[in-house]
N, C-alpha and C positions, 0 to 999 in steps of 0.2 A: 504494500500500500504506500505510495507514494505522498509523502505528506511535508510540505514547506513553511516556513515564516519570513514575512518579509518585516523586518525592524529597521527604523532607523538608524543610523549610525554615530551621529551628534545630534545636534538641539532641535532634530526635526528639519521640514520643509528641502526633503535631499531628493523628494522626486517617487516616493514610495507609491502614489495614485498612478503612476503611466505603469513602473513596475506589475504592480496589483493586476493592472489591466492585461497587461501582456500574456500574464500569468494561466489568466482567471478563465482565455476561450478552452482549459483544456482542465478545466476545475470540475469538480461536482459539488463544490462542498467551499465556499468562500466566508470567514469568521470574522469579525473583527471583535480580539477580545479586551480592550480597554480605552478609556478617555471619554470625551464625549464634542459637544462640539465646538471645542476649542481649537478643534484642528481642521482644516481643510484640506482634500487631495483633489490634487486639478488634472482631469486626464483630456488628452486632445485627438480626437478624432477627424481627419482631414479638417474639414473645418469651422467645425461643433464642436464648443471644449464645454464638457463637464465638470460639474462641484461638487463633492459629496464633502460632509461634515458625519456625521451617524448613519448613513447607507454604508457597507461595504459597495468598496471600489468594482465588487466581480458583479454589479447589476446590472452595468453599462454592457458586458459583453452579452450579456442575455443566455448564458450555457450555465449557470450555476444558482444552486441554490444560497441563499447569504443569508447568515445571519449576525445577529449584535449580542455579542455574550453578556454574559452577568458582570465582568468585569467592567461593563461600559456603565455610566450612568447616561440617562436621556430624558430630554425635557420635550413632552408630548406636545409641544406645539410647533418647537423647532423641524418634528422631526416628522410632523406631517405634513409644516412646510417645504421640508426639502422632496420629499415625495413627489408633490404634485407638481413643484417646478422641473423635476425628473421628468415625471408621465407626461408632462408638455413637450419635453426634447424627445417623445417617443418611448421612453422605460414602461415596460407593465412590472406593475406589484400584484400578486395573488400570495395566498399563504404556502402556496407550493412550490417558489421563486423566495418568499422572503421570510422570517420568523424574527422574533425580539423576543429574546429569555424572561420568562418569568421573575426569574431572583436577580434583573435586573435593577437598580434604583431609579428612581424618577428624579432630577432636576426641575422646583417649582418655581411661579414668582417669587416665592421668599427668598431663596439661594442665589438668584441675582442681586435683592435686593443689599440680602449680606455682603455679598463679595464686593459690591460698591462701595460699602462702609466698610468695609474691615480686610480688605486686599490693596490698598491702593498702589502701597508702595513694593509690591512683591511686580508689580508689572502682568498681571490679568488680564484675561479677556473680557470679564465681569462676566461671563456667561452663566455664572452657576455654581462650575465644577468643583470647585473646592469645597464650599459649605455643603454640596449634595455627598461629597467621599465624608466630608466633617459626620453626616448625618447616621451612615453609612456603619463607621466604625462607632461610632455611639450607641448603635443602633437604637435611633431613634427615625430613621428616611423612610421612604413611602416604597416599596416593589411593586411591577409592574403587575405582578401576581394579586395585587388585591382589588386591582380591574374585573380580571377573572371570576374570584371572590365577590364579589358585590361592596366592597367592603371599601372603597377606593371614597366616597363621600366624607362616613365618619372618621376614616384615617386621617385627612385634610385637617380636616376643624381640632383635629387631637392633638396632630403636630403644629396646626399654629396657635393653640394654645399654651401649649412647650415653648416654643418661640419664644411669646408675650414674656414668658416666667423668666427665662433664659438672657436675652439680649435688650439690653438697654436701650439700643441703638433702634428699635420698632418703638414708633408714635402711633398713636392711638388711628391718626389718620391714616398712616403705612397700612395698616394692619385692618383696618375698614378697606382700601381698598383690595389688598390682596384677598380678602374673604370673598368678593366682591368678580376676583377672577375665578371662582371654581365654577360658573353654570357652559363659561366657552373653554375650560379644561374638562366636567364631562361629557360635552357632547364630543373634544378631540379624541378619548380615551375610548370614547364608544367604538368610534370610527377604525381604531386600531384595535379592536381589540382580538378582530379574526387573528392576529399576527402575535400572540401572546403564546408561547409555547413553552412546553419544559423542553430545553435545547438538547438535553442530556440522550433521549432515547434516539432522535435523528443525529448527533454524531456516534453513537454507539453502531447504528445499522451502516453508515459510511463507513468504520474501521470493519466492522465485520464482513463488508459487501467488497473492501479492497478500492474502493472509492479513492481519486483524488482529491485531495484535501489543500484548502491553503488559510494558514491564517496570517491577519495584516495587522500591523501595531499601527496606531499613530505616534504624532509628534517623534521625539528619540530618545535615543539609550541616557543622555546625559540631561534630561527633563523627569528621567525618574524616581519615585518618592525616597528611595534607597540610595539608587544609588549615580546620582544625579548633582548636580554643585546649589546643593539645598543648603540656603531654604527656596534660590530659584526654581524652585523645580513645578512639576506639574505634582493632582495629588493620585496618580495612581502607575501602576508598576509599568513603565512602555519598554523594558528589555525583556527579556525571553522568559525569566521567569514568571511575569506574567500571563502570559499565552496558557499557561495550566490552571491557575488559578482563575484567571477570567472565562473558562471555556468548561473547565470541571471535569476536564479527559486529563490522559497523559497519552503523549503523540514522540516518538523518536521521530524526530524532521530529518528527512531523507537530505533537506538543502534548508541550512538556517542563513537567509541570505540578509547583506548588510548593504543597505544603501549609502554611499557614500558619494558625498559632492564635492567637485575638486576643490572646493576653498569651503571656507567655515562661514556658516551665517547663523544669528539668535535673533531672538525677538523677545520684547519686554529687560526687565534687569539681569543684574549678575556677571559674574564673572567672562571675561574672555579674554586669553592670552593674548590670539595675533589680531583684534581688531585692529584695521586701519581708520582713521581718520583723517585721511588725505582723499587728492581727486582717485588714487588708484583704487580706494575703498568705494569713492563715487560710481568710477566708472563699474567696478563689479556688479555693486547694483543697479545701474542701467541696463548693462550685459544681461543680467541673470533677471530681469525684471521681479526683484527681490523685495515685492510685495504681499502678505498674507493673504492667503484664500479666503480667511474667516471672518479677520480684523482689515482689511487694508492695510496695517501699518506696514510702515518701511521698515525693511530687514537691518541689523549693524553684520558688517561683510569682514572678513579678513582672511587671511592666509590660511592656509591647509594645515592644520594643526594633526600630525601624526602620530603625537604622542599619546595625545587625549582618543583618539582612533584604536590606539596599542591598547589600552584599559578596554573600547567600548568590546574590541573583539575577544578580549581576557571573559569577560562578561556574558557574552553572549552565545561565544564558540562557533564565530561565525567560519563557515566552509566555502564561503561562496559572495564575492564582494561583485556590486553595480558600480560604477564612476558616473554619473550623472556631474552634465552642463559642463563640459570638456571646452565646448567652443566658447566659452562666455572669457574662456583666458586668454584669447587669442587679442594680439597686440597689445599687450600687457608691457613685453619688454619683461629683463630676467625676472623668476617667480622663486617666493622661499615658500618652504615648508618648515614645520616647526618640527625639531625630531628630540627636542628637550625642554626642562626647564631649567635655571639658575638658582641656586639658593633663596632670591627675592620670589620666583613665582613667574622671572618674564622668562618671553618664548627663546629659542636658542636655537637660528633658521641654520638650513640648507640653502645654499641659493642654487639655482637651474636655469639653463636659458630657455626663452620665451619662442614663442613663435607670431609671426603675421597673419599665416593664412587662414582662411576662413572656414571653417567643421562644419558647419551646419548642415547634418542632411548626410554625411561621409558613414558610409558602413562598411570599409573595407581599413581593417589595420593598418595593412602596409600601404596605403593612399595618406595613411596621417604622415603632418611634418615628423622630421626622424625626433627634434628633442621635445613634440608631444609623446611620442611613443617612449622617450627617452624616462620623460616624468610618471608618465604610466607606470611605467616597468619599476620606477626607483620606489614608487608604492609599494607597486604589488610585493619586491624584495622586502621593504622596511615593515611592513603585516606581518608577512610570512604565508598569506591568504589568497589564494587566485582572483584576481580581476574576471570574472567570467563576462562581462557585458558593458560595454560603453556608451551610454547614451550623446549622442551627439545631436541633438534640438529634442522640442518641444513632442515633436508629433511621434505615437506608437511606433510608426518604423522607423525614425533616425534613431540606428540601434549597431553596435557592433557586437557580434557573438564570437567572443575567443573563448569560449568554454559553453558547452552544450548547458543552457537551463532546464530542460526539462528530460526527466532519469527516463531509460528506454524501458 
C-alpha cells in the first residue's frame, strides 16, 4: 500500500498545494491532518488557479476521496464558504468525494474574537486557530460530532457561558452579539452535516483494500507547537508527527516528502536568521510573488537557510525533497546559503554563483544553467536527501523529475 506525506519544510508557503495536486490524480484516499485556515495552498491549472484553506488540495483533481482529520480545527462558515466558491470553478462535493471527522473541533465567532485580543503581538491571522486548539486541550471546544448529536445548540450557549466566566476581555455587548451569531451557524452546520463522519473506519478499508493514500500538512515543520521557534509558532503539530495523531491511523509512508523552497520566507513574527532587508530581499518577493493565500500579507524573504533545513529533515525523516521556485533566483547575481550559525545566532553563508537565464517552464535538468544545477546539487549533498523534483513556475507541469514520485 502505497502511502505519502507531503510537509512543509520551513515556515510554510514552499508550494505544498501544486505538490498535493500533482500527487492526488493517482490518490484514492487524500487527508489533511492539521491547522485550519490559516493556511492557504494555491494550485494553478493552465489558467484557473485555485485556493483551498480547509479543503484538501486532492479535490481539485477530482480522482480522490478527501478528507479533514480530527487534527484540523474548522470554522463552519469558512468552510462552506470555500466550498461553494470551489463548486463555482466547477468542484462537486458529495459525501463520497468529501468527509470532515467527527472528533474534529469547530472554530466559533468567539475564537476570533479572542485571538484579536489576546494574539496580537504573536503575528496571527486572527482567524481562530489558537483559542479553538486553547479550547481543545482544555477540553472545553465544541466537535463537529455534536452536529450529529443534536447537541451542537446547547453546547454553544455552555461554552459561551464558560467564556463570560473565563475572559475579561468579553463585554456584555461582545457577547450579545456572538449569541446572536448561532441561528446563521445552525443553519451552516445543517448544511454540512451529510459530510460529518467517523474518518476512522474509511481509512481502515483504504489500508486494508491496498488503497493509495496521501496525507498533506499545512503551513511547516518550523510553525510547529513542539517543535517550531515558539512561541512563533502555529498551535498545532505541522511535522510528521502529526499526521498520526491528527488522522488516528498509523501509516509507514512509503515517501515522506519535504517541500522545500530555494530561499526562506515567514510570515507574521519571530525569529529569522538570513532575512534580507535590502532591494535583493525586495526583488525575491516580487520574483516569488511572496504574498499569502489566506492573509495577503507580504512575505519577509531571505537566503536559503540549510541548517535550519538539516533539523527540519532530523524531524521528519524526510526520503524525498521538492525544490520549488528555482526561477524566482535567477539574476540575482552570486547566492548564499546558510550552512551555520555563530555563537551570536547569525547565519554563517556559503556563497554560489548566480545565474541570468530565465527557468520558467524548463523540465529538462540538463537544459538548466550549469551553477543552477551546481546549487541544486550543493543541496541535495549538504541534506544528505534526494532532490527528486524541481519545480520551475507556477503551473502543474513546470516540473523537473530527477527521481521517480510515484512507487511502481
Amino acid at each position: 500500500m502505497p502511502a505519502y506525506i507531503v510537509i512543509g519544510a520551513q515556515w510554510g508557503d514552499e508550494g505544498k498545494g501544486k505538490i498535493v495536486d500533482v500527487l492526488a490524480e493517482k490518490m484514492d484516499l487524500v487527508l489533511r491532518f492539521q491547522g485550519g485556515a490559516n493556511a492557504g495552498h494555491t494550485v494553478l491549472h493552465g489558467n484557473t488557479k485555485y485556493v483551498t484553506h480547509l479543503v484538501p488540495s486532492g479535490v481539485i483533481s477530482g480522482c480522490s476521496m478527501n478528507i479533514i482529520g480530527n487534527g484540523c480545527v474548522v470554522c463552519p462558515l469558512t468552510l462552506l464558504e470555500e466550498m461553494r466558491i470551489l463548486e463555482k470553478q466547477g468542484i462537486a462535493f458529495s459525501p463520497q468525494n468529501f468527509a470532515l471527522s467527527g472528533s474534529a473541533h469547530m472554530v466559533l465567532p468567539v475564537h476570533k474574537y479572542l485571538d484579536k485580543c489576546l494574539n496580537e503581538k504573536i503575528g496571527t491571522t486572527v482567524r481562530g486557530i489558537g483559542p479553538a486548539y486553547t479550547d481543545k486541550v482544555q477540553r472545553t471546544g465544541i466537535r463537529w460530532e455534536t452536529v450529529s448529536a443534536g447537541t451542537f445548540e446547547a453546547a454553544y450557549h455552555e461554552h459561551l457561558d464558560l467564556v463570560e466566566k473565563v475572559y475579561a476581555v468579553i463585554d456584555k455587548a461582545e457577547l450579545e452579539e456572538l449569541r446572536r451569531a448561532l441561528p446563521q451557524l445552525l443553519e451552516t452546520v445543517e448544511i454540512l452535516k451529510p459530510y460529518i463522519r467517523d474518518i476512522r473506519p474509511l481509512l481502515s478499508r483504504a489500508l486494508s483494500e491496498n488503497k493509495n493514500i496521501l496525507f498533506e500538512g499545512a503551513q511547516g515543520t518550523f510553525l510547529d507547537i513542539d517543535h517550531g521557534t515558539y512561541p512563533f509558532v502555529t498551535s498545532s503539530s505541522t511535522s510528521i508527527g502529526g499526521a498520526f495523531t491528527g488522522s488516528g491511523v498509523f501509516l509507514d509512508f512509503d515517501k515522506r516528502i519535504g517541500i522545500v523552497k530555494s530561499y526562506t520566507t515567514r510570515v507574521g513574527e519571530g525569529p529569522f536568521p538570513t532575512e534580507l532587508f535590502d532591494e535583493t530581499g525586495e526583488r525575491l518577493r516580487r520574483n516569488g510573488n511572496e504574498y499569502g493565500a489566506t492573509t495577503g500579507r507580504s512575505r519577509r524573504c531571505g537566503w536559503l537557510d540549510l541548517a535550519l533545513l538539516k533539523r527540519s529533515c532530523l524531524i521528519n525523516g524526510f526520503n524525498y525533497l521538492v525544490f520549488s521556485k528555482i526561477s524566482c533566483l535567477s539574476g540575482l547575481g552570486p547566492l548564499k546559503v546558510a550552512v551555520d550559525y555563530d555563537a551570536a545566532g547569525k547565519a554563517i553563508y556559503t556563497e554560489l554563483p548566480g545565474w541570468e537565464e530565465d527557468l520558467e517552464g524548463c523540465r529538462d535538468f540538463n537544459a538548466l544553467p550549469k551553477n543552477c544545477q551546481t546549487y541544486i546539487r550543493f543541496v541535495e549533498d549538504f541534506l544528505q536527501v534526494p532532490i527528486g523534483l524541481v519545480s520551475t513556475g507556477p503551473d502543474r507541469n513546470n516540473v523537473i523529475l530527477r527521481k521517480a514520485l510515484f512507487s511502481s
